[in-house]
N, C-alpha and C positions, 0 to 999 in steps of 0.2 A: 424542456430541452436539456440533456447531458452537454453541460462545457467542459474541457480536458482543457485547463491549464498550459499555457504555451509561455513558458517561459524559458525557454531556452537548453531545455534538458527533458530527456525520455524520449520513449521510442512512440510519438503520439500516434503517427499515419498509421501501425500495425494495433495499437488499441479504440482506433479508430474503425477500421476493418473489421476487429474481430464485435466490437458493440453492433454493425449495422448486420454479422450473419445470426447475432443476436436477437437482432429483429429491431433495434434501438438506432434513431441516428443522433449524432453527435456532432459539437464543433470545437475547433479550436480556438482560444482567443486569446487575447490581453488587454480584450475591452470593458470596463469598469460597468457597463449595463448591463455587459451581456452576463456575469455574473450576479447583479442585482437581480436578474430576470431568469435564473438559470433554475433550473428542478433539483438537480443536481452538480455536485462538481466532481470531475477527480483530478489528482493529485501524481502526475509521474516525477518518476525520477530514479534518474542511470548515473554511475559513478564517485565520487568522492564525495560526503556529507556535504565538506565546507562549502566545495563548489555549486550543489546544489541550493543551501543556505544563503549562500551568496546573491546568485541567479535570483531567487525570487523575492530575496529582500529589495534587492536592484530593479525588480520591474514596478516595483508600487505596488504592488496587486497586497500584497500579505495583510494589509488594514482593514481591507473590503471583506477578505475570506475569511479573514479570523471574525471579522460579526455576522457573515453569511451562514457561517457552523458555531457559533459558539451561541450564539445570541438570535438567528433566525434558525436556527436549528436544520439548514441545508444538508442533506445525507452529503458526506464528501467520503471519498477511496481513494488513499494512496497508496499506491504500488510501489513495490522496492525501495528504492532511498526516499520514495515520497511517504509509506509506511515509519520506516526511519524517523524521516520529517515529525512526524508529529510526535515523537516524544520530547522527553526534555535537555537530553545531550548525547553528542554520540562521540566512544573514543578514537573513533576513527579523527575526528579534527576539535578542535577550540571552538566553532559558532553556535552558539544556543541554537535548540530545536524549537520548537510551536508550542511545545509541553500543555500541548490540550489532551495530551495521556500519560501521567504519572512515570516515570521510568527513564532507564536510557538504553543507548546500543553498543552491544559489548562486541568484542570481536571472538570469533570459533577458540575454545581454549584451546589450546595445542597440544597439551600435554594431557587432554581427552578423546585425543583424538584417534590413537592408535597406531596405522598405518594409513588413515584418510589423510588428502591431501585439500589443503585451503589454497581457492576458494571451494565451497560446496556448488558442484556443476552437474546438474543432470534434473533428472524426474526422479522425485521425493515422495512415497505416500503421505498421507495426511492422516491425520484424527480429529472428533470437531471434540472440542472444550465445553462446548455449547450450546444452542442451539441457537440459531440465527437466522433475517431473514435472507441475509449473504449466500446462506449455505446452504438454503430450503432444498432439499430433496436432489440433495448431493448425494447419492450414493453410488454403488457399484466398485468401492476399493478408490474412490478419488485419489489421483496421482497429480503433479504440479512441477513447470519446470524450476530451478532454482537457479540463478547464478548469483554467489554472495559471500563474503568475507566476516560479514558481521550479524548479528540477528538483536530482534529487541527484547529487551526484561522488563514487560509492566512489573512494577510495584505493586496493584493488585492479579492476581489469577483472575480476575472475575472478568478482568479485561480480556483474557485469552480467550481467543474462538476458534484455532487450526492450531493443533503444535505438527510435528514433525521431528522425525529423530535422522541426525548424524553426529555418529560420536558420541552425542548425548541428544535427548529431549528439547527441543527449541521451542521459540514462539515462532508459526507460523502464518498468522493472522491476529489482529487482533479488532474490539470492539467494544466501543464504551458510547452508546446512546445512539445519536445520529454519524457517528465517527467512524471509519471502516479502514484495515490497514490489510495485505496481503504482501507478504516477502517474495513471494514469488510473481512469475511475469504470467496473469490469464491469455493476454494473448497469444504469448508461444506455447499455449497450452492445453491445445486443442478442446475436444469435447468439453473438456471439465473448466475449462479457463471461459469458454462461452457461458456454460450455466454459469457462473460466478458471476460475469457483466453483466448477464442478462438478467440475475435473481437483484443487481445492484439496480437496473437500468426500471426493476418493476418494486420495487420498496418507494 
């Protein structure tokens, strides 16, 4: 069973929706078994770093999932500021991240940006970095919706698996072993945001 993290942040009921037309069902929790017991997890999260950081430090949960993915090696996906989430600081606020991926999260330089306006809002094409089994047979010009102020900078490239360019070349995915991160929302993102779950929901 895919568990979605219910800790007080992200859009769960619409990544919930979009995993079951994936053919996946899923649940939400905050219960410490269902995690022990889970196949998978993933990782939402909408709005300000800190207050994300915050939120799941506060539920207790973060001791169980960091040995569920670090140490049972549970495939986990974060999405948006849950992507975020796992690096090691972001400057958007002061609370240390998960830094179960080398790196941090820088905000859009501005003075690269042209006459683009921050945040980066719309459908973004993609490129994969990689190959993965995230991205398996992703193709057809993959497009993704974005809404975002900040993006991540692993430390290594090797971790990159989707960049994406505004204004400049970003990271829009990234991928280090069991670990899965996507900046953008699958669920508001139609065709292509279901194959994503769905390649998550079959790893």
């Amino acid at each position: 069973m895919i568990r979605i993290l219910n800790y007080g942040v992200g859009n769960l009921a619409s990544v919930q929706n979009m995993l079951k037309k994936a053919g996946f069902e899923s649940a939400l929790t905050t219960n410490p078994d269902d995690i022990l017991n889970s196949d998978k997890i993933i990782l939402p999260g909408i709005g300000a770093f800190d207050h994300c950081m915050n939120q799941f430090n506060a539920s207790g949960l973060r001791p169980l999932v960091t040995k569920r993915v670090t140490e049972d090696k549970t495939p986990l996906l974060g999405i948006c500021v849950g992507l975020q989430m796992l690096m090691e600081s972001s400057e958007e606020g002061v609370e240390e991240g998960l830094g179960w991926i080398k790196g941090k999260t820088v905000k859009f330089q501005k003075e690269r940006m042209g006459n683009l306006k921050i945040p980066h809002m719309g459908w973004t094409d993609v490129n994969q970095a990689k190959s993965s089994p995230l991205t398996s047979d992703l193709n057809d010009g993959p497009r993704f919706y974005f809404v975002h102020s900040y993006h991540v900078k692993p430390d290594s490239p090797e971790d990159n698996l989707l960049t994406a360019e505004y204004g400049y070349r970003f990271t829009a995915a990234v991928q280090r072993d069991n670990i899965y991160g996507v900046q953008f929302h699958p669920e508001k993102s139609h065709k292509y945001g279901m194959k994503i779950l769905g390649n998550f929901g079959r790893i």
